[in-house]
Structures are given as C-alpha cells and as structure tokens.
KOLNU-566506 format. One line per 4 residues: number of its first residue (from 1); their letters; for each residue x, y, z of N, C-alpha, C, CB. Coordinates in steps of 0.001 Angstrom, whole numbers, plus 524288, in hexadecimal, padded with zeros to 5 digits. Atoms other than C-alpha are relative to their C-alpha. Glycine has a CB too. Layout:
NUM = A = X Y Z X Y Z X Y Z X Y Z ~ ...
REM end
This chain:
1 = XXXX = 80357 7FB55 80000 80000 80000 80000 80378 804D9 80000 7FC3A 80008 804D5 ~ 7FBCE 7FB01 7FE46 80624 80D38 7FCD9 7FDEA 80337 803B7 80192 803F7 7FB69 ~ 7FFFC 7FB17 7F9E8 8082F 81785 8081F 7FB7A 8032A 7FE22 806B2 8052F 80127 ~ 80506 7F9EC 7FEC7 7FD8F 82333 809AE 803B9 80312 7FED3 7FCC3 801FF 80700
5 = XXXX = 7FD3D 7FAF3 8033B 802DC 82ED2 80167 80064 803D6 8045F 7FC38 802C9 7FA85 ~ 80097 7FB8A 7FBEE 7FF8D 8365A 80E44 80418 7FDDC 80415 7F971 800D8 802A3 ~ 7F994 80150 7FD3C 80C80 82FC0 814A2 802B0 803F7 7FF1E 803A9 7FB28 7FDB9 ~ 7FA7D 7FD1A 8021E 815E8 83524 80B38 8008C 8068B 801C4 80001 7FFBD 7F8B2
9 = XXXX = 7FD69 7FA6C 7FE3A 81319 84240 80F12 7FE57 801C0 8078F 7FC8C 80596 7FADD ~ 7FE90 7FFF8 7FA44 811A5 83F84 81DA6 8050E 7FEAA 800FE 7FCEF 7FCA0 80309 ~ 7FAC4 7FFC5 8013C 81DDD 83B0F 81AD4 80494 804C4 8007A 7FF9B 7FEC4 7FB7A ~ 7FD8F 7FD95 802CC 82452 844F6 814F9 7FF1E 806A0 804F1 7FD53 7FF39 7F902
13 = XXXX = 800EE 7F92D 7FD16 81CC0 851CB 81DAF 80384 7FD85 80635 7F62E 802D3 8018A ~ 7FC3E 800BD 7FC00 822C3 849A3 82A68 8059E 80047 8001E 7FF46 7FC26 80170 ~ 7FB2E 7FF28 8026F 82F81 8487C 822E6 80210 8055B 80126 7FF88 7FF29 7FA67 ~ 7FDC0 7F862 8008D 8315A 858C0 82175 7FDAA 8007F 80501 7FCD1 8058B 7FA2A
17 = XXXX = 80039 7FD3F 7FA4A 82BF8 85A49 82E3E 8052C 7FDF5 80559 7F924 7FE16 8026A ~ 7FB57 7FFF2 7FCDC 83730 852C9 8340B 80680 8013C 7FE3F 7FFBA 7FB19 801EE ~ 7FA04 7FDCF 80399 84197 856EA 82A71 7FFE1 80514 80285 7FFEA 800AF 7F805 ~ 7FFB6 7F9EE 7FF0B 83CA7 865B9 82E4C 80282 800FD 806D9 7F8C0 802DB 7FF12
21 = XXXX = 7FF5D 80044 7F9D1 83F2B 86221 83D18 805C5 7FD75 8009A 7FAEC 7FBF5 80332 ~ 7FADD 804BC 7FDBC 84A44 856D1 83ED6 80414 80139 7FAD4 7FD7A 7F74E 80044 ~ 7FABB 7FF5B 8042C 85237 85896 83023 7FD60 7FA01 7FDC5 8085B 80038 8034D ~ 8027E 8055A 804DD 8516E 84D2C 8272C 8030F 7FC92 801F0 800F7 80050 7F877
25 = XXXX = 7FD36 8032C 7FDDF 85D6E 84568 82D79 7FD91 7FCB2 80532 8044F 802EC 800ED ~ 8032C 8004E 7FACF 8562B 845BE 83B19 7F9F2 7FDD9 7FE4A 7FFBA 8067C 80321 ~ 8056D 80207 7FEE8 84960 840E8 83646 8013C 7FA6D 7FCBB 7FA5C 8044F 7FD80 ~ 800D7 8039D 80346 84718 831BD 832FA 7FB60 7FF77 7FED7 801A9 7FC20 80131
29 = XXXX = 80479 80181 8016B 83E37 82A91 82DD1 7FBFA 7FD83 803D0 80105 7FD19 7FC5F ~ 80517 80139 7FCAF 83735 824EA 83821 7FD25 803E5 8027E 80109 7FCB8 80405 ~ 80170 7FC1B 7FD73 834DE 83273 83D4D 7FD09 802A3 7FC1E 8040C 802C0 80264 ~ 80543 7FDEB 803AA 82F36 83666 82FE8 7FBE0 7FE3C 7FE87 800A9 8010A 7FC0B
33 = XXXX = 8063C 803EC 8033C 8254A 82AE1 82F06 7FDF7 80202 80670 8005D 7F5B7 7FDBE ~ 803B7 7FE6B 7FAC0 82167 82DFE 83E65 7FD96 8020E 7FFB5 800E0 801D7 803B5 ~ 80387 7FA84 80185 81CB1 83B87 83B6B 7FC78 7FF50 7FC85 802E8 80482 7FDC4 ~ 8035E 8006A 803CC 8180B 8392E 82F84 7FB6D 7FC97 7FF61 80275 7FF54 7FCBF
37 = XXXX = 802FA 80405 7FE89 80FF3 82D44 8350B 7FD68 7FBEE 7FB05 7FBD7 802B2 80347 ~ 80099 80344 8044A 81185 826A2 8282C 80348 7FABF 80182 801FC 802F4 7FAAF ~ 7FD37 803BD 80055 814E8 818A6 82848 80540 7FFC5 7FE73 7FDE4 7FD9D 7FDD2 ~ 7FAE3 7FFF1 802FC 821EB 8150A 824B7 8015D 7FE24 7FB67 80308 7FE24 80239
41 = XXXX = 7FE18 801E1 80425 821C3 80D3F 819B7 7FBC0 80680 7FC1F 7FE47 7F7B0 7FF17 ~ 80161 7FB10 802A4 81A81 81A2A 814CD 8040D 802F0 7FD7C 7FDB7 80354 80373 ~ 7FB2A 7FD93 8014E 826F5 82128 813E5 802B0 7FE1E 7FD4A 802A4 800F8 8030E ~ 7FC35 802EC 801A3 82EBC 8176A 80F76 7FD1F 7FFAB 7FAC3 80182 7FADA 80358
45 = XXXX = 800FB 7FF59 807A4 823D7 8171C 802D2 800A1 802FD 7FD9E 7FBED 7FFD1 7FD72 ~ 7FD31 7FA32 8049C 8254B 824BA 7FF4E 804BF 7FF93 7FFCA 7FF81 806B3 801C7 ~ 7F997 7FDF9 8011E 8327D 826D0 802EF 8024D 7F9BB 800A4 8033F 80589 805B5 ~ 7FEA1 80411 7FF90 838F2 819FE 80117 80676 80167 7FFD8 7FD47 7FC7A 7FC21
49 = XXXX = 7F908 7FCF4 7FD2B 8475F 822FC 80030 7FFD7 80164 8055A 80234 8069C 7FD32 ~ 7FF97 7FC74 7F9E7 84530 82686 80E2D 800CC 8042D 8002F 80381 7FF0B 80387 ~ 80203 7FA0B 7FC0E 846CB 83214 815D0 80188 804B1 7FAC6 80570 80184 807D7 ~ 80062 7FC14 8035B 84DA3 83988 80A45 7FB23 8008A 7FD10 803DD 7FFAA 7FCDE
53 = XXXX = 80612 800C6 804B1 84083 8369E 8011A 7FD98 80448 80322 7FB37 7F8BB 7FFCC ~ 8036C 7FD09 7FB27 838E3 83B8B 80E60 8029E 806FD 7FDDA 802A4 7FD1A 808A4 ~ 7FF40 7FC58 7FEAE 84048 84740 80F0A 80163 8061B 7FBAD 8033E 7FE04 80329 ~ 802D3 7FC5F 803D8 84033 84BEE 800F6 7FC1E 80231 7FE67 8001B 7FF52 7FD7F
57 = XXXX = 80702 7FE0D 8005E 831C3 84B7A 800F6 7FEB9 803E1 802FE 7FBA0 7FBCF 801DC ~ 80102 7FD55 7FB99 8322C 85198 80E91 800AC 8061A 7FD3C 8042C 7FE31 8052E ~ 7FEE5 7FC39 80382 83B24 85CAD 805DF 7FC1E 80219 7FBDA 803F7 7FE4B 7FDB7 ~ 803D0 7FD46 803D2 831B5 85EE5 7FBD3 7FB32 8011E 80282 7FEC7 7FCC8 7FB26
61 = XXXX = 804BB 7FDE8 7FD94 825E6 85F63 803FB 80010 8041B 80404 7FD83 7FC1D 80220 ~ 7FD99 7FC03 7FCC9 82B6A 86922 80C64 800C8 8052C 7FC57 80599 7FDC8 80269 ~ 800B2 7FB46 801DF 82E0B 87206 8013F 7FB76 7FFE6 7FCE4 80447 801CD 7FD67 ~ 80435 7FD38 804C0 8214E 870EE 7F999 7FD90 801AC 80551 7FB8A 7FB9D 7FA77
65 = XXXX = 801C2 7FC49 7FC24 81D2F 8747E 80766 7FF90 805DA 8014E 801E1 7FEDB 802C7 ~ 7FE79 7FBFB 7FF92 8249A 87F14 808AA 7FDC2 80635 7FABB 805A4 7FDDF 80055 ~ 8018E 7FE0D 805A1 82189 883FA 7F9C7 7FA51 801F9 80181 8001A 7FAEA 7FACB ~ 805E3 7FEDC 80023 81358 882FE 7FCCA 7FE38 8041F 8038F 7FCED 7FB42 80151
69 = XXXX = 7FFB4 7FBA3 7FB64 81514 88C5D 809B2 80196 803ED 7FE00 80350 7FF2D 80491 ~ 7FE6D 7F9B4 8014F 81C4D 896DC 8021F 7FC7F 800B3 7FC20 8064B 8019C 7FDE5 ~ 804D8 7FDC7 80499 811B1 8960F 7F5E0 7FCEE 8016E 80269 7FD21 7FCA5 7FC1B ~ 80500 7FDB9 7FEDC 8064D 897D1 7FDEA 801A5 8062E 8038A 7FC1F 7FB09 803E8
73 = XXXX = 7FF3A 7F89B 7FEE1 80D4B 8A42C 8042F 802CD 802FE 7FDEA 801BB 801DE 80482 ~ 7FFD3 7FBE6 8058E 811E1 8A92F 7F867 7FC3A 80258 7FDBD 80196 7FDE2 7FBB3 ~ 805AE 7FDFF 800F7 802BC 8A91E 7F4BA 7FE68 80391 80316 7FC33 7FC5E 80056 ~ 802DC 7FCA7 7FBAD 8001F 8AFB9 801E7 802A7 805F4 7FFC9 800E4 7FD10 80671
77 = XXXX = 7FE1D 7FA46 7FEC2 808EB 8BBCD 7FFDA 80274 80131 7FC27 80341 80112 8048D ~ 7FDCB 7FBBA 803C7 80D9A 8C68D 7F7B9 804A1 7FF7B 7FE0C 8004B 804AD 8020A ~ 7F9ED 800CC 8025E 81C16 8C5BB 7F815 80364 7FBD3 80372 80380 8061F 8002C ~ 7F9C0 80576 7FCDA 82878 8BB7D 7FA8F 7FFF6 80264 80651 809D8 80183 7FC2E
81 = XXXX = 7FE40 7FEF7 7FAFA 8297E 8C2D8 80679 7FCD8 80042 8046B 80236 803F7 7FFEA ~ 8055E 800EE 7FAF3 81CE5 8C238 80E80 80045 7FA1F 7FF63 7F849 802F0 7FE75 ~ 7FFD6 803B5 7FFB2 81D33 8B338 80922 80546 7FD19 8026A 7FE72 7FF49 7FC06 ~ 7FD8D 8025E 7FAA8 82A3D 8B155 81046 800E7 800C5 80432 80301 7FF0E 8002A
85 = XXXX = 801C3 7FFC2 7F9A3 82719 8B6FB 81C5F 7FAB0 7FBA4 80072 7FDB6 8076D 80208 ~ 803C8 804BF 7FE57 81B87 8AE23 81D08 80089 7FC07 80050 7FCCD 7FF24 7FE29 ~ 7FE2A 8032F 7FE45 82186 8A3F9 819E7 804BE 7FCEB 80551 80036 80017 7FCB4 ~ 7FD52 7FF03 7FAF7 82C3D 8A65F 824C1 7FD04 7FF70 804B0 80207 804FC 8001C
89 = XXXX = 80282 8006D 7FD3E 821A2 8A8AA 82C46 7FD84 7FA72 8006B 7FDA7 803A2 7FF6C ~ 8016D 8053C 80075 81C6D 89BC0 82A9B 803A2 7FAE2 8006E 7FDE9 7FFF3 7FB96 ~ 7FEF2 8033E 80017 82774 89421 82C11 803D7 801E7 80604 80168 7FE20 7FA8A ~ 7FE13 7FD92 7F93F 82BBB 89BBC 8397E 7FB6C 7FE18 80243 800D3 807AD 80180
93 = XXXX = 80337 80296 7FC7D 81E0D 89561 83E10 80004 7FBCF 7FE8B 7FB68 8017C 800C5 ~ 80025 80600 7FEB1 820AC 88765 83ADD 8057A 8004E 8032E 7FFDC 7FB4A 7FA20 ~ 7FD04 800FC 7FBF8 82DD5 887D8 84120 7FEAD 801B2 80438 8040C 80131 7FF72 ~ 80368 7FF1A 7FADD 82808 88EB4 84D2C 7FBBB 7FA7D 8019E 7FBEF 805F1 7FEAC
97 = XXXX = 80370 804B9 7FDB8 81D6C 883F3 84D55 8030D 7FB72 7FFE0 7FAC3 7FECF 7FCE0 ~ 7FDA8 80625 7FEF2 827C9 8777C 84C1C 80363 801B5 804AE 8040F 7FCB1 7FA5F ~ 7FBBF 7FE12 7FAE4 82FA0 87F34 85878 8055B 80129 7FE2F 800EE 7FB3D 804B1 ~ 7F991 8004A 8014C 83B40 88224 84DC8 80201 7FB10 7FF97 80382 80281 80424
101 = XXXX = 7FEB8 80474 80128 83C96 8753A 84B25 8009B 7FCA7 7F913 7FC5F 7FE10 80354 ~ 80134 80048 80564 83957 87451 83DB1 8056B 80234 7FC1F 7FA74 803B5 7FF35 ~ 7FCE4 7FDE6 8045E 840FB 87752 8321C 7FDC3 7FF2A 7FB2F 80509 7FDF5 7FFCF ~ 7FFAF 80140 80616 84182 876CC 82357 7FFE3 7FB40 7FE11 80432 801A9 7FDD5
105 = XXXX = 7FD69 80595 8016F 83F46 86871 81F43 801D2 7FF7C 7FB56 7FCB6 7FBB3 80063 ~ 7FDD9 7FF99 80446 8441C 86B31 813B9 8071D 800C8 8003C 7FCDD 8046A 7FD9F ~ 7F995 7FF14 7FD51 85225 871B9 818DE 801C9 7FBD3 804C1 8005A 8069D 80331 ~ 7FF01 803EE 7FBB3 8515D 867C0 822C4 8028E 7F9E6 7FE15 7FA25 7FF25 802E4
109 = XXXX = 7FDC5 803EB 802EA 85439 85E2E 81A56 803B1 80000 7FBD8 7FCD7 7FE00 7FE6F ~ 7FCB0 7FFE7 8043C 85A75 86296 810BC 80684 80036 80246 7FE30 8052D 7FC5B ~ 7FC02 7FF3C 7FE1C 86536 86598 8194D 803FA 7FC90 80168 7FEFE 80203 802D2 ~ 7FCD4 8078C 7FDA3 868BA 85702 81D13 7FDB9 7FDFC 7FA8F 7FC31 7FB08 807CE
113 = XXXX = 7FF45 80503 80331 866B5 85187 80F62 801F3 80440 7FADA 7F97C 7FB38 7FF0C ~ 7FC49 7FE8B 80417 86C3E 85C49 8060B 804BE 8001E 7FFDA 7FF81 80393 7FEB8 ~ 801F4 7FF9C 80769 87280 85C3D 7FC1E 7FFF4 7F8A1 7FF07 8071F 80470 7FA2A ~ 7FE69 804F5 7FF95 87381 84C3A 7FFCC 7FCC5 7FCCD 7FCA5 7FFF8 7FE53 80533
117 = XXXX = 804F0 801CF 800FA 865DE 849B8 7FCCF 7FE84 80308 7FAAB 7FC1F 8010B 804F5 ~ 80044 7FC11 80556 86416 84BE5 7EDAF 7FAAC 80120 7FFD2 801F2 7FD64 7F9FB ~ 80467 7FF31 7FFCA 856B8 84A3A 7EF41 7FC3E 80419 803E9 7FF30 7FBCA 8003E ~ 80019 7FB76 7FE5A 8546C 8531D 7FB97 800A7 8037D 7FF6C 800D7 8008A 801BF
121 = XXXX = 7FE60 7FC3B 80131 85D78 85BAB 7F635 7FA79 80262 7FAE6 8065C 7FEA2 7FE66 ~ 800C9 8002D 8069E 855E0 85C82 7E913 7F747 80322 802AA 80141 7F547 7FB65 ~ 8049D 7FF9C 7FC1E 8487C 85D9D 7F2F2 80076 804F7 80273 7FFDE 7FB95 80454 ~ 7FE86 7FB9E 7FEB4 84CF3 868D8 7F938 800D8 80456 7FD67 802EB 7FF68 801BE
125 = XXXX = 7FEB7 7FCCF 8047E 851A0 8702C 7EEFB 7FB33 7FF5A 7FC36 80590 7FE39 7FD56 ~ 8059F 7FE73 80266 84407 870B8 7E935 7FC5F 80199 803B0 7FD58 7FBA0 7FD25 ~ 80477 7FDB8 7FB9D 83D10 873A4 7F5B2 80160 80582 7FF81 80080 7FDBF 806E6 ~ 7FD5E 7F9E8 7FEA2 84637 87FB8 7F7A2 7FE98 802F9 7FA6C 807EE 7FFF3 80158
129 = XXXX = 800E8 7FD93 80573 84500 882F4 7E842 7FB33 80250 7FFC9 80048 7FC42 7FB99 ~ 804E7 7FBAB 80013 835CF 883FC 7EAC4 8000D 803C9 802BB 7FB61 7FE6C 80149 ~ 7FFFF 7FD05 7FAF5 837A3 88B33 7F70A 80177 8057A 7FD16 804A1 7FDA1 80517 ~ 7FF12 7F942 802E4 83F37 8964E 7F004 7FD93 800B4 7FD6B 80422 8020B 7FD38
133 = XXXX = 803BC 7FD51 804EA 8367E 895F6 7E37C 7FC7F 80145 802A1 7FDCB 7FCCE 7FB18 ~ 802DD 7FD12 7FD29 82C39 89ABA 7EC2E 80029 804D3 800F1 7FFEA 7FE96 8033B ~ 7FDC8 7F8D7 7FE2F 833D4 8A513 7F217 8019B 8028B 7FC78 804D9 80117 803D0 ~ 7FD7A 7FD50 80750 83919 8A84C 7E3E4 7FBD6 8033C 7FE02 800F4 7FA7D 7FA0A
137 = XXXX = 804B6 7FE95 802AB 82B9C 8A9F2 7DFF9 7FEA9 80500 800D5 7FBE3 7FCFB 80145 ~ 80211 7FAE8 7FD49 8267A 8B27C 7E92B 80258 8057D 800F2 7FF10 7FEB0 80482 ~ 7FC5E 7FC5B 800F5 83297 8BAF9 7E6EE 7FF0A 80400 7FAF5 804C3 7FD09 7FF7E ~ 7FF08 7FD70 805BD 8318B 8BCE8 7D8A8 7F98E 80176 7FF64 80305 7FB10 7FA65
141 = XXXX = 8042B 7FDB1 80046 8223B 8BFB8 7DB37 80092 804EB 80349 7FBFE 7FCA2 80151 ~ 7FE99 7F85F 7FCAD 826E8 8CC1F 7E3E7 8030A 80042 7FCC6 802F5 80203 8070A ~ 7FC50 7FB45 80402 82F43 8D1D6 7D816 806B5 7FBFD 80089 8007E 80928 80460 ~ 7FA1C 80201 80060 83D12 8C872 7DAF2 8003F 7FD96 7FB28 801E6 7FBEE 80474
145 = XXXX = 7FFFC 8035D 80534 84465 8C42A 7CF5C 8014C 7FB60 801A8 803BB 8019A 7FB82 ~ 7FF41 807BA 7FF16 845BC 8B64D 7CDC3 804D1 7FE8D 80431 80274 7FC35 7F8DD ~ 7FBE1 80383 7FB98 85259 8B3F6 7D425 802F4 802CD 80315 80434 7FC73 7FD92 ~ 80099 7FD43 7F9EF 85266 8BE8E 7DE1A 7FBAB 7FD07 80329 7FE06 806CE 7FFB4
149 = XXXX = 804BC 80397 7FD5E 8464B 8B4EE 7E0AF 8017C 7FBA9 80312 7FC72 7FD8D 7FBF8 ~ 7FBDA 80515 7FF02 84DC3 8A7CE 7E1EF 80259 80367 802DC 803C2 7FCB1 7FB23 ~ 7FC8C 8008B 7FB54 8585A 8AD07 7EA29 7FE45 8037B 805BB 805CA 801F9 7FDE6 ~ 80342 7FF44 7FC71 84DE2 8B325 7F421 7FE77 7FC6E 80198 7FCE8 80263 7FF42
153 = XXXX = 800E2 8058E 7FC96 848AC 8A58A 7F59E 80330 7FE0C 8005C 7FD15 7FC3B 7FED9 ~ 7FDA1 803AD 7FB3B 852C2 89FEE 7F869 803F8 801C2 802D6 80202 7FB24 7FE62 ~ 7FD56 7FF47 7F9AD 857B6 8A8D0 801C6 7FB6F 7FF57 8030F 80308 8064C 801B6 ~ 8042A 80319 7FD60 84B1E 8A5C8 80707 7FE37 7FBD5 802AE 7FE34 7FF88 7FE47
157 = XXXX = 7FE92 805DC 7FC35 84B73 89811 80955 803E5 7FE57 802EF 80054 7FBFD 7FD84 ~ 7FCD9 7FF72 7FCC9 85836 89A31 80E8A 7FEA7 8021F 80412 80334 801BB 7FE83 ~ 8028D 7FD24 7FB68 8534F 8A44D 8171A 7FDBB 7FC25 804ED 7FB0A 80364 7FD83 ~ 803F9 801EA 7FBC5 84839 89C92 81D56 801BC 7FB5F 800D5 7FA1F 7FFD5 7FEB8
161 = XXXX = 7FCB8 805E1 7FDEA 84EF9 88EDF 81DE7 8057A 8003B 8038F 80219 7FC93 7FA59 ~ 7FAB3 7FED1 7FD7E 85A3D 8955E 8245B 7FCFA 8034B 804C1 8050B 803CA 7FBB8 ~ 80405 7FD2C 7F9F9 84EDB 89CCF 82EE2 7FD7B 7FBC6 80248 7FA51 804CA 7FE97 ~ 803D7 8048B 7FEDD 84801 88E6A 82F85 802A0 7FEBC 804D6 7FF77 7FAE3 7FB87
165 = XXXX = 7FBB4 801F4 7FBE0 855EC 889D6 8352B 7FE9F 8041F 8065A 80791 80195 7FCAB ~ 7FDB0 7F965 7FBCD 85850 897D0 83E21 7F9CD 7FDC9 804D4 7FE85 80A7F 7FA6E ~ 805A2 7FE36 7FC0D 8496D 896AC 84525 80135 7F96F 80209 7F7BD 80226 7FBF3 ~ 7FF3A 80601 7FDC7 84B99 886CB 84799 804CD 80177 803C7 801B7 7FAA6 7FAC0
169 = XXXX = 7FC81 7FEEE 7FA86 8589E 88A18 84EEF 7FE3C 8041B 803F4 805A8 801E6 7FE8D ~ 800EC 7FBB5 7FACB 853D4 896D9 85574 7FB10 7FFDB 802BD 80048 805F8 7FE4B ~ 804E5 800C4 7FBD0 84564 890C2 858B0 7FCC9 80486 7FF23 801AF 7FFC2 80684 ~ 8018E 7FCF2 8005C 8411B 89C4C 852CA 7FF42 80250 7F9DF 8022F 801DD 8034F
173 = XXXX = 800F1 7FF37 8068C 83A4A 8A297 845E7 8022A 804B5 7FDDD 7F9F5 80050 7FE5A ~ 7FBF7 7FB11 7FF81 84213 8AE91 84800 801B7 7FFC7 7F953 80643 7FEC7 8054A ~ 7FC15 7FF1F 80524 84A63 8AB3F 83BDC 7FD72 7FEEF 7FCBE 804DA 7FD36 7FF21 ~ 803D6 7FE9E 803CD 83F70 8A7CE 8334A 7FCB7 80514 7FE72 7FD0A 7FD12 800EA
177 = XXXX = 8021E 7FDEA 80082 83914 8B338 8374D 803C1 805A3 7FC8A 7FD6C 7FF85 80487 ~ 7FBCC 7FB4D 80180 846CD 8BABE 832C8 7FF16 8013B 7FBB5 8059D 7FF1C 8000E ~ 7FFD7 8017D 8049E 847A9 8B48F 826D6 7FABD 8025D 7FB07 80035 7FA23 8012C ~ 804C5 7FC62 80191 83A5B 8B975 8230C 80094 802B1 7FF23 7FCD0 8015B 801CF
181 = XXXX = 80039 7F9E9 80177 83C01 8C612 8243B 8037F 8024A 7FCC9 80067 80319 80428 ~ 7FB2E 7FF21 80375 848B3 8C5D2 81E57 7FEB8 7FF0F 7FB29 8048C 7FCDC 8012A ~ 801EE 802F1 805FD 8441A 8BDC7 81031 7FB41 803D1 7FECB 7FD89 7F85F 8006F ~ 802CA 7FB3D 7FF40 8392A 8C7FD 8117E 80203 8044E 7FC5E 80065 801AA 8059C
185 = XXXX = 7FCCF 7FC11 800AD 84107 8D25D 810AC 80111 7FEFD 7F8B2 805A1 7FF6B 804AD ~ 7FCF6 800F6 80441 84978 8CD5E 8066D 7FB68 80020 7FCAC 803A8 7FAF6 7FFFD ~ 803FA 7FFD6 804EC 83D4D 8CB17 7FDC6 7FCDA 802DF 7FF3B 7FD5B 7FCAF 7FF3E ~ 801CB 7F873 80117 8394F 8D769 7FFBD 80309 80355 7FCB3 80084 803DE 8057A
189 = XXXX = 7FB13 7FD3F 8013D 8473E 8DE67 7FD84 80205 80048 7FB70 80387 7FE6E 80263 ~ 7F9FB 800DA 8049C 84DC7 8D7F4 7F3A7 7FDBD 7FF6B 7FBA6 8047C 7FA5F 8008B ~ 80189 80042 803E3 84248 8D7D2 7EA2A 802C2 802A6 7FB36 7FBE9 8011E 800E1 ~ 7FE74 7FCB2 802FE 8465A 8E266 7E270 804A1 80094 7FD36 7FF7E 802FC 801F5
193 = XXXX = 7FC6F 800F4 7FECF 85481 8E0C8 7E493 80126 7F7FA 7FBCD 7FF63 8015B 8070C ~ 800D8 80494 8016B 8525C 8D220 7E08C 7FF46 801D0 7F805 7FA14 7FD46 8043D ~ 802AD 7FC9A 8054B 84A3E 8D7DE 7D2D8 805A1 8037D 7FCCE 7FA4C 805C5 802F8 ~ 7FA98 7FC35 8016C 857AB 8E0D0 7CFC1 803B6 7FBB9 7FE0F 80311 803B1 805C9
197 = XXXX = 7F9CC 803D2 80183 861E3 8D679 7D173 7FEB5 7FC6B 7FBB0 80293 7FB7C 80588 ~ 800EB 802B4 8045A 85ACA 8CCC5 7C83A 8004E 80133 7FCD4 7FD42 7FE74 7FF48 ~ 80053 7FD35 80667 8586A 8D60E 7BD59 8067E 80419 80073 7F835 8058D 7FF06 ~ 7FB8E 7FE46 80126 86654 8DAAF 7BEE2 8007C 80563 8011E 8010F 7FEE3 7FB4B
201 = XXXX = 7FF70 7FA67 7FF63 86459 8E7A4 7C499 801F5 8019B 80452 7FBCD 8027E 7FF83 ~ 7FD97 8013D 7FBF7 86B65 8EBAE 7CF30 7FCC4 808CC 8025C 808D9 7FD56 7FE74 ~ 8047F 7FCAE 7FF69 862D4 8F8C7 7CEF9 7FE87 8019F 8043A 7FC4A 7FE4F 7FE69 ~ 80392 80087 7FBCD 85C9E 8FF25 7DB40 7FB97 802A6 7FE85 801E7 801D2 804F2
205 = XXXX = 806D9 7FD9E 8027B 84CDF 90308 7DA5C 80105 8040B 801D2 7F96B 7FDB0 8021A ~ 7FFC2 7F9F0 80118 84B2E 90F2D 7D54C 80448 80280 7FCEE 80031 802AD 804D2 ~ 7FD18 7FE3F 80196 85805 910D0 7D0B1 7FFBC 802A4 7F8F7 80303 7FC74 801B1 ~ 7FFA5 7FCBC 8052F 85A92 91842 7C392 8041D 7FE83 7FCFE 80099 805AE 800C4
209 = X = 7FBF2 802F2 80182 861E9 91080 7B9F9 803BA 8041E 7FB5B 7FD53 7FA21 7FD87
REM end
C-alpha cells in the first residue's frame, strides 16, 4: 500500500522546523519521524536517500514559503521599503515567539552541507535567487535600475540573515529591528543615485550639464 501523500509533507514541515532550531547535523531521523508523527517506513518511501533527500525538500519548502510571504506584502504596499520593514517586522515576531531560538532553516543548513552537498547546494541557491527576485522587483517598481535592483537584494538577504543570527545570540529583535530601518533607508536613498550609476551618469539632480 503506498504512504498518504499527507506524510511527505509532515515530513518535510517537521524537517525545517528542526533544521531552523538544532542545524541539520544535530537533527536525526528518528527525531524527524517523531514530530512529524508519520510512520517510518513513510519516510523511507519518499525519501529513500535519507536525511539529505529530507532536507532538500525541507530547503525548497522553506523558500517557496518565504517567496509567498514577501509576494503577498509586496501586494500589500506601495514601495520595497514599507514591504521590508514589514517583513522585518514579521520575522522579529516569530523569533520573539520561538524565545530566539529559531533561525533560518534554510542558512541553517546550508551552512553544514555547503558547498559539499551538490544538491543542497543547488537547493539553496534557488531559494535565495527567489528571495532576491522579489526584492529586485519591488525595487525596479519604485524607479531602481535593474542592477542597482539585484545588488539591493542581496544586500538584503545578507542584511536580515546576518540580524536572524545577531537577535538569536542577543535574545533580542533589536538587530532585526536595526536592519529594517537601515534597508529602508537605503531603498529610499539610493533610488536615484542607483538610476544615475546604471545609465552611466554620475550627474547630481538638478545639475546643469
């Protein structure tokens, strides 16, 4: 009899919930069928590679997660920069609600299996790719050129994966809440500035050529 399709992704959401907490080294498998209260030979039908299989899926479902959280508040607001304070804001109240315990299951893993894991690797590096095309987007819909766009997101995901760390050691959303205001800023600031350097102008507004 094959497994219940509604395993694989009890599976898989227990998976990223203990990758986001313990790391991917620190979690086995008997600890991801517990949670997940899927049988075991369940696991073993989807993922019959073990824990790496688990933990690529875990990777991709984590960023169409993530994807789907910054589209619907890209819909909700005007510019890149009210949509990443909100999102900041939103991810300073799930770490507050796990007690700072939480992290990135995405950076959480990636960290103990890149560049080793061609397939993690390869998993990752498409989560993060959507992650910025998001923030790209919402750039070049406030006036940024294309790749003043790109390298806003991904000082972006740098930003906030490097505030995820900061608030987990200090127990506090402090540095998410920095980071905010800071990426803010910047996507306020550097529109214009951004718009110049692409088209090769080095120009200030208003000036008289």
């Amino acid at each position: 009899m094959a497994a219940p399709a509604g395993h694989r992704g009890a599976i898989v959401r227990a998976a990223a919930t203990l990758f986001r907490r313990n790391g991917f080294a620190a979690t086995g498998i008997n600890e991801i069928v517990a949670v997940s209260g899927a049988p075991k030979g369940s696991l073993y039908h989807y993922f019959p590679d073990g824990k790496d299989q688990i933990a690529e899926a875990a990777i991709r479902f984590a960023g169409a997660g993530l994807v789907a959280t910054l589209e619907k508040l890209e819909s909700e607001h005007d510019t890149a920069a009210s949509m990443i304070r909100a999102y900041c804001r939103l991810l300073a109240g799930w770490m507050a609600k796990s007690g700072f315990r939480d992290g990135c299951p995405i950076s959480t893993t990636l960290l103990e299996s890149a560049p080793q894991s061609v397939t993690l690797t390869a998993a990752g590096r498409e989560a993060f790719a959507l992650w910025r095309a998001v923030i790209a987007r919402a750039l070049v819909r406030d006036g940024f050129g294309k790749a003043e766009a790109k390298r806003l997101a991904t000082l972006a995901v740098s930003a906030i994966e490097g505030a995820l760390i900061l608030a987990r050691v200090e127990a506090s959303a402090s540095p998410i809440d920095d980071v905010a205001g800071s990426l803010a800023k910047a996507f306020s600031s550097d529109r214009a500035a951004g718009s110049r350097r692409e088209n090769g102008s080095t120009r200030k507004p208003g000036a008289r050529i």
